[in-house]
Structures are given as C-alpha cells and as structure tokens.
C-alpha positions as CSV (number, residue, x, y, z in Angstrom):
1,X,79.7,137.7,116.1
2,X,81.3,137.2,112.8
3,X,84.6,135.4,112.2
4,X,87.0,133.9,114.7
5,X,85.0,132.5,117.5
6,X,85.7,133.9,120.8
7,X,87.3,132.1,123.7
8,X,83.7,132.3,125.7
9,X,81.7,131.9,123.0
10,X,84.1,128.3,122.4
11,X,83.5,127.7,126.5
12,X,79.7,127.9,126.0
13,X,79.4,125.9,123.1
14,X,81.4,123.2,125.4
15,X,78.8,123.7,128.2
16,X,75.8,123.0,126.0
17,X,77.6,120.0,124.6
18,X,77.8,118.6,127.9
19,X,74.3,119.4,129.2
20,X,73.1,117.6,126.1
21,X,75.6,114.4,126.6
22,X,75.7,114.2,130.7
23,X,72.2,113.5,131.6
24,X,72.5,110.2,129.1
25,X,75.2,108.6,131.7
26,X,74.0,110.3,135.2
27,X,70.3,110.2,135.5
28,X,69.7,112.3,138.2
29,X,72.0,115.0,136.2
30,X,69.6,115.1,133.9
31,X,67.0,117.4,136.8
32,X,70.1,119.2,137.7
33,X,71.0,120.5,134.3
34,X,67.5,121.4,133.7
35,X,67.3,123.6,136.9
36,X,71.1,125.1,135.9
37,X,69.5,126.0,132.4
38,X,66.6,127.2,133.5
39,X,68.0,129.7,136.3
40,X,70.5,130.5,133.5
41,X,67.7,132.1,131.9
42,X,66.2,133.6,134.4
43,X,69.5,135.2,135.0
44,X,70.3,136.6,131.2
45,X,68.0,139.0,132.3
46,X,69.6,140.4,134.9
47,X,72.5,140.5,133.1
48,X,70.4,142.7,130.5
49,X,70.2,145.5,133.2
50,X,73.3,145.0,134.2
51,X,74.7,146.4,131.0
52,X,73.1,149.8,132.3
53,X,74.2,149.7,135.2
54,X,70.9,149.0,136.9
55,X,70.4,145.8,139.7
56,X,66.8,144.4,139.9
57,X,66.2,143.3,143.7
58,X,62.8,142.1,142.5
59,X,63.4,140.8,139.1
60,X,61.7,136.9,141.3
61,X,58.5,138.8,140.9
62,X,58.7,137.6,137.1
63,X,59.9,134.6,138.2
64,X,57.2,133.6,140.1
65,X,54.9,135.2,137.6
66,X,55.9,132.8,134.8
67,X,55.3,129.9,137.4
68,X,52.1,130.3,138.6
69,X,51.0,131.3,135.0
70,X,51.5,127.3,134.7
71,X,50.3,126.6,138.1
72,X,46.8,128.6,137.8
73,X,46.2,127.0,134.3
74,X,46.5,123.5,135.5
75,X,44.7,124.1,138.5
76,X,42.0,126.0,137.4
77,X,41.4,124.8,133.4
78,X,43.1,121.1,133.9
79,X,45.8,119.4,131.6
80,X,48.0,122.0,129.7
81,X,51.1,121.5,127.6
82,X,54.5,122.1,128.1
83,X,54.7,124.3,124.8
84,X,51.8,126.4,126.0
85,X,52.8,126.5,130.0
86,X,56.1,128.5,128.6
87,X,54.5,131.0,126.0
88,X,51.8,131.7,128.4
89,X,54.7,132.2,131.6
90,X,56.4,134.0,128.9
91,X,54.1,136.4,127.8
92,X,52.3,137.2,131.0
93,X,55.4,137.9,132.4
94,X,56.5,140.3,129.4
95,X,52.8,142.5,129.8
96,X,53.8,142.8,134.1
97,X,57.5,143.8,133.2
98,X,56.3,146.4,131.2
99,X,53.6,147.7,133.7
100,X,56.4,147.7,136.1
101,X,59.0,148.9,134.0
102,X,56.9,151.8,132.9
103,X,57.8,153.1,136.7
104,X,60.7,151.6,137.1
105,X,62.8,153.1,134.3
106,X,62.2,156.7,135.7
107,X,65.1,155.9,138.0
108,X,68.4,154.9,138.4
109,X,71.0,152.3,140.6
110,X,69.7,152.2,144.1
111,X,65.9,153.7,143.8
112,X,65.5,151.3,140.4
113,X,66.6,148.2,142.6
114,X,64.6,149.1,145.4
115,X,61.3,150.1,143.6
116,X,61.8,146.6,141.9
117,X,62.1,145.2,145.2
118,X,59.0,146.6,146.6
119,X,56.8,145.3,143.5
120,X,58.6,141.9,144.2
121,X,57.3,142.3,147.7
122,X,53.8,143.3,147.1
123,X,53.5,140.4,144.6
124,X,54.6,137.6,147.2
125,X,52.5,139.3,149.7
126,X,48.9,138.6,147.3
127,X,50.5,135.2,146.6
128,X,50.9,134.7,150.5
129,X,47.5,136.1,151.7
130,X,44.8,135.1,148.9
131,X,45.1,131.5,150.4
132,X,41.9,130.7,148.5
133,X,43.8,131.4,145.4
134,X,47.3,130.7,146.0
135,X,47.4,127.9,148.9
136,X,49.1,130.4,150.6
137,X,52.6,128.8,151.6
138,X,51.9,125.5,150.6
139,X,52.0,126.8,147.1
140,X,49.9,125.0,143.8
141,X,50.8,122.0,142.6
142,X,51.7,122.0,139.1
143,X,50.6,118.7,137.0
144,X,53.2,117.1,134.6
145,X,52.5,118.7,131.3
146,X,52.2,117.0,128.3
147,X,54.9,117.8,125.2
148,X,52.6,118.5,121.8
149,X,50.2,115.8,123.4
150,X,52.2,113.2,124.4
151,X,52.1,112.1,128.1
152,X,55.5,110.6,129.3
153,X,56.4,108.8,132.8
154,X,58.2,110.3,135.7
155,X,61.1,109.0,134.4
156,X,61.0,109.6,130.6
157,X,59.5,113.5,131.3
158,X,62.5,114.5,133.4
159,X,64.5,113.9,130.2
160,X,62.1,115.7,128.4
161,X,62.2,118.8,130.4
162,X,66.0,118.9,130.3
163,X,66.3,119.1,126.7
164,X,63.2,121.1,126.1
165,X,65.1,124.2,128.7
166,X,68.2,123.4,126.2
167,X,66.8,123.7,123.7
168,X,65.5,127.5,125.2
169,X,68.3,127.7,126.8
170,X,70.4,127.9,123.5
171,X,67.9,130.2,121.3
172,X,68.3,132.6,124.7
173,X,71.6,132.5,124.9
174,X,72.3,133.3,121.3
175,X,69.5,136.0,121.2
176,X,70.8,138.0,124.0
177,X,74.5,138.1,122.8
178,X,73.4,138.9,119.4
179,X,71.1,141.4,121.3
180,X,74.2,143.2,123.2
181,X,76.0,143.2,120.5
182,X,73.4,144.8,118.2
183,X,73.5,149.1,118.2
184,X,69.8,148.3,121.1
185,X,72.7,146.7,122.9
186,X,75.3,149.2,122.8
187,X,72.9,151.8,123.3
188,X,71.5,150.0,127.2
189,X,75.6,150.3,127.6
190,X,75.8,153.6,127.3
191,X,73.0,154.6,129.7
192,X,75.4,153.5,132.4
193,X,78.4,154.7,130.6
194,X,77.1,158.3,129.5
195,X,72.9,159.0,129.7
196,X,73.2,162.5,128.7
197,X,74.9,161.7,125.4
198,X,72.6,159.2,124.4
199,X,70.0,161.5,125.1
200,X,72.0,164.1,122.6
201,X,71.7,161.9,120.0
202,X,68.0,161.6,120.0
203,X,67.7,158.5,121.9
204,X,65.0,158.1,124.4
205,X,67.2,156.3,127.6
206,X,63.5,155.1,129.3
207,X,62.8,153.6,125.9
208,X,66.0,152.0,125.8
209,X,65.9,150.9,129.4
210,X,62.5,149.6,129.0
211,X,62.7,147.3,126.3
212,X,65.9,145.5,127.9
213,X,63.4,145.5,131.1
214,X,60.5,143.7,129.0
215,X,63.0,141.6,127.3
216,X,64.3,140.6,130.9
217,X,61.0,139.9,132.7
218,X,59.8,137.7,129.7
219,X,63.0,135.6,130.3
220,X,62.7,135.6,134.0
221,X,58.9,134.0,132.8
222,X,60.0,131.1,130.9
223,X,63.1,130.4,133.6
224,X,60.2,130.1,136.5
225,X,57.7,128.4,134.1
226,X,60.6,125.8,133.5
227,X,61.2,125.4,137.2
228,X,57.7,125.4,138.0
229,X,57.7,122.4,135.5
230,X,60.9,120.7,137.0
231,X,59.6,120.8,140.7
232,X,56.0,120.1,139.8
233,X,55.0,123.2,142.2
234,X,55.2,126.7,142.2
235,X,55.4,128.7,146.1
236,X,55.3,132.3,147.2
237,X,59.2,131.6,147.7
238,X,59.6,131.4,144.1
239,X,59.2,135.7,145.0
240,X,60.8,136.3,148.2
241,X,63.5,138.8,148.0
242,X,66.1,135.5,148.6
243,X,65.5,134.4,145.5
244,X,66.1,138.2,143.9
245,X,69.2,137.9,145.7
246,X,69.8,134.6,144.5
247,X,69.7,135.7,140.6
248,X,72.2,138.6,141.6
249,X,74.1,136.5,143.4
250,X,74.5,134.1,140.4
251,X,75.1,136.7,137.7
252,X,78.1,138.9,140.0
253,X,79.2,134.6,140.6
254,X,78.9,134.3,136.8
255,X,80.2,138.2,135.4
256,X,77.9,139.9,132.8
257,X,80.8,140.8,130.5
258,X,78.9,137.9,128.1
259,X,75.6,136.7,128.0
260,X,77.1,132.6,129.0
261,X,78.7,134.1,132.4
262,X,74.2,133.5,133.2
263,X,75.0,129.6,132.7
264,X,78.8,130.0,134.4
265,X,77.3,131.6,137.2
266,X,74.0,129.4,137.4
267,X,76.5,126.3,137.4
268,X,78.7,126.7,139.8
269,X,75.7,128.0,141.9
270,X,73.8,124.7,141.6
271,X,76.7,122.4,142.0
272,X,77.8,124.0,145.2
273,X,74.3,123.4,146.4
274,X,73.8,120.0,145.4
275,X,76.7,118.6,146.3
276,X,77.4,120.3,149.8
277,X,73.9,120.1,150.9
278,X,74.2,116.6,150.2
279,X,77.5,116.1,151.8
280,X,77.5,119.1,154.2
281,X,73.6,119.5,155.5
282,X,73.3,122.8,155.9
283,X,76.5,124.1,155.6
284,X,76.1,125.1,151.5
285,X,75.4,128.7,152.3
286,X,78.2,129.3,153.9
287,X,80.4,127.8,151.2
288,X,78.7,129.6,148.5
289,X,78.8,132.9,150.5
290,X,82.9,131.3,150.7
291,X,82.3,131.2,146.5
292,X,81.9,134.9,145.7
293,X,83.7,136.2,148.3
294,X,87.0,134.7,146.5
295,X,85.3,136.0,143.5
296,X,84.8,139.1,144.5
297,X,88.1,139.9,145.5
298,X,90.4,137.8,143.0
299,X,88.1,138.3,140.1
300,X,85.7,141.2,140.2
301,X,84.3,140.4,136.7
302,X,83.4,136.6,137.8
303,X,84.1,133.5,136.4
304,X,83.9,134.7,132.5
305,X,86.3,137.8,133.0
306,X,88.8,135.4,135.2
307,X,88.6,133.1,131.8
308,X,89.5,136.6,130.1
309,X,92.2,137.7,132.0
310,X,93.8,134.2,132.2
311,X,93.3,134.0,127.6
312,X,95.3,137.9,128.1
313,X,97.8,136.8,130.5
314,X,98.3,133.5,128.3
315,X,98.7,135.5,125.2
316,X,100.8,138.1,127.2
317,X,103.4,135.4,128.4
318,X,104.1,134.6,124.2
C-alpha cells in the first residue's frame, strides 16, 4: 500500500471522515453509522473467503456467537465493560471458527457454504430450544456497558458506541487490506485461482484457508458484539440463515475486489432499509432485492468495481 493512494483507498478515507463528522449534526445518524460499521465488519470477513472463492451461508453463527458472548456475561456475572464485551465476543468467536473451520476447510464452493450453513443452523437451533438459557425467541437482554468504567446516559452512550465501532472499524479495515495484500493474502487468492499450484510450492491450502476462516469468524465476533451493544439485545435471529444471506447479500452489493466495498456494501444496505422502511412500510425488501439486481447485471464486481471501471473509463476518455 505504498505510494500513490488508490482511488478506493481515497473513497474510504472519505467514508470514515463522514461517519466521524455526521452523527455531530444528525443524532439519530449517530445509531445508524454504528450499525453500518459494525455489519461492515462483520462483512470483511466474508469478503476474506471470498478471495478463495469460498461463500459462508453460516458465517451469522459467529455473529451471534460474539453477541451472546456479551449477552451471557451480563446476564449471568452482572455489569461488564464495553472493552471486555468485544475481546471476549472476539475471542470466543475466533476458538468456534476454528473448531468449525477445522471441518469446513476440507471442502470447496457449494459443500463449504452448506456445511457452514448447517453449523449456523444447529447453533440457532440450541439458542432457540435451551429457553432456560437463551429466552428462547425473546432473546437476552444486553445491559448498557460501561467504557473503561465510566457509565454514560442513553443519550451520551449512543455516541460512544459509534465511535468506539469506528474506531474498530478503521484498525479492521486497514488490517484486512494490508492482510490481502500481504504474500497470506495472495496465497487465499490463489486457492480459488489455482489449489494444485499452491500445493506445488509447499503450501498447505487448508492451512491457508483456515487462518482467513479464524480471522473471519473473530471479525464476525466483534461485528455481533457491537450490534448486540447497539440494540441492547441479542436473539436467535442474530443466527438464522437471513442474516447469512444478509452478509452475502451486502458484500456481492458492496464487491470484494477491496476490503472498503464491506462498508460500500453495508451502507447502501442500511440506508435503503432505514429510509424505505420508514417511508415505504414494508416495501424495503423489495427495493433492496431492486438494489442488487441492477447491480448484478450493470456491475458484477458491485459498487467498488463500478467506482473502478468508471476511474478506467475516465482515464480511457484522456
């Protein structure tokens, strides 16, 4: 990532600017930044396993993980801190993605998004069924953390959580685009590009594949420990197969050519939703579904390889 800054690097550095900035004149911006970061997150990950070539259906299993991690330790030890709700969602979620991925990595494309899907599934299952645990579908209630021991009001906090996910938000961005660009990150390209020939050169492709997986699930944590946080409640929804889908959804919406199409993809996603749900009732669906069909067809690499093609075109046209 040395010398001239690129074009989406430039567009990121805008974004973060703005999530810093907007909340100051819009209160209510300031929850719906916080959610776009935090699914931002969530969704780095995916685009992770994208660069092999590999979809998670199930990647809301970490997800939820991370949020009941900060659910269970308010409920059942009382108190907690914001700083210790994310590197416990964090971590837990890391040691399950690499149970799981230990299986997981054995396969390829459609078998490696379906076996992730039925570990999503058995997860909200327990969640739904150990009511005396989990509250079932009414889900735990998640306390409003503290922030290195200082309580805040309703009011102050929900500034507090928006730039405590920016804060993450930025480290995680940076990390996984130095990450892809590192020779780990070229190497978790090239399982989807050529397998065998990594494995000529003495590379191990489960290894590989596993450590993007780990690195993946511990970011899915800390995105559903933050929205745990926002909501102040964490549900067996948080990993229903929807909300797989939904992370999907945002990073093909977003395009994985660049770790920021996560927060491209994550914004658009949540603005649609606010707005037309608030305008529209329950019409939102169908103009996100509207979204990424236009996407799909008009620009297949989503939102940051349309930014691409336009900067080629652009430079084409001199």
């Amino acid at each position: 990532m040395s010398g001239r800054i690129k074009p989406v690097t430039t567009i990121a550095i805008i974004f973060f600017l703005v999530s810093a900035v907007a909340p100051l004149l819009v209160s209510s911006w300031a929850t719906l930044f916080a959610l776009i970061l935090a699914k931002g997150i969530v969704v780095l990950g995916i685009i992770l396993l994208l660069q092999a070539g590999q979809v998670s259906f199930g990647h809301a299993m970490f997800f939820a993980t991370g949020a009941y991690t900060a659910a269970f330790w308010g409920k059942y030890v009382g108190g907690g801190d914001i700083v210790l709700f994310i590197a416990l969602g964090g971590i837990t979620s890391a040691v399950f993605g690499l149970i799981v991925g230990l299986f997981v990595v054995r396969y390829r494309e459609i078998f490696f998004g379906m076996l992730n899907l039925a570990f999503s599934m058995v997860l909200w299952s327990l969640l739904e069924k150990m009511f005396h645990y989990t509250n079932g579908a009414d889900g735990i209630r998640v306390p409003r953390p503290a922030l290195l021991g200082l309580s805040f009001t309703p009011e102050t906090f929900q500034y507090v959580i928006h730039y405590v996910s920016l804060l993450i938000a930025v480290v995680a961005f940076y990390g996984v685009q130095r990450y892809l660009d590192s020779p780990l990150g070229h190497m978790l390209r090239a399982i989807k590009s050529n397998e065998t020939r990594l494995e000529y050169l003495g590379m191990s492709a489960r290894r590989v594949l596993l450590i993007g997986y780990v690195i993946s699930a511990f970011l899915g944590g800390i995105g559903g420990t933050l929205v745990a946080i926002i909501q102040q409640i964490a549900t067996p929804e948080f990993g229903f197969w929807t909300k797989s889908g939904e992370f999907v959804f945002i990073a093909i919406l977003g395009g994985s050519a660049h770790a920021f199409g996560a927060f491209a993809g994550a914004a658009m996603f949540e603005c649609v939703r606010f707005y037309a749900a608030a305008h529209l009732a329950d019409t939102w669906q169908l103009i996100l579904g509207v979204v990424l069909i236009v996407i799909i067809l008009y620009a297949p690499n989503g939102l940051i390889g349309l930014r691409q093609r336009y900067g080629q075109a652009k430079q084409g046209g001199h």
